[in-house]
N, C-alpha and C positions, 0 to 999 in steps of 0.2 A: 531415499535422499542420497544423491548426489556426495561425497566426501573428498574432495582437491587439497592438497596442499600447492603454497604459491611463496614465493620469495617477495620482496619488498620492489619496488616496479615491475611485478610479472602479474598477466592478468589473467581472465578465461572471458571467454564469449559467448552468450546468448542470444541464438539466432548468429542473424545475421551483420547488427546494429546492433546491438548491445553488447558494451564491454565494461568489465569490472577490471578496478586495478588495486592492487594490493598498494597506496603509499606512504604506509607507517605502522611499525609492529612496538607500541610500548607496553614493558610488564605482559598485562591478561589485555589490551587493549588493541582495536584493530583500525588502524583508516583506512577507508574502502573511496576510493574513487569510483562514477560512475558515468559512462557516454553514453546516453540513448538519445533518441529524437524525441523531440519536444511533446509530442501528444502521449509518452506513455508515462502516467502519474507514478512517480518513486516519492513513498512513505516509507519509515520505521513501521515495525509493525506493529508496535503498541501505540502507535496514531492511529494507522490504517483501522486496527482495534477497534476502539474509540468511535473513530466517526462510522465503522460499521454499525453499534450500537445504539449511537444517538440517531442513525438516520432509521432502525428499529422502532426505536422509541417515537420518534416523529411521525412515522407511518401508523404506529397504532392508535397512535394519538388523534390524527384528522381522519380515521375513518368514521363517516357517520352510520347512528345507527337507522336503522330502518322507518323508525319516528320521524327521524332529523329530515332524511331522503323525503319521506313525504310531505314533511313542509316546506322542503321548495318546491315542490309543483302546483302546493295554492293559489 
């Protein structure tokens, strides 16, 4: 991991298009600004979490079992 310290409007850049900006430091608290292009999905990572899990859950859920499979080809 990566370790930056950054002041209050200083940023770092990932890649080429992507830039982080530091715009508010309270107490233990951090606001992060973020510039990327529109097709690349920014989550917290206890969403991003989440919906890794549910879409776990989902997949095991519709896979059919081998009974199932041969009933649709009757």
């Amino acid at each position: 991991m990566l370790a930056l310290s950054r002041k209050v409007n200083e940023s770092i850049m990932i890649g080429n298009d992507i830039e982080i900006t530091v715009l508010e430091v309270k107490g233990e608290q951090v606001k992060l600004g973020i510039s990327a292009p529109k097709n690349v999905h920014i989550l917290r990572k206890e969403i991003f979490v989440d919906v890794q899990d549910e879409n776990k859950k989902a997949a095991e859920s519709n896979v059919p079992s081998g009974a199932a499979l041969g009933d649709l080809f009757k």
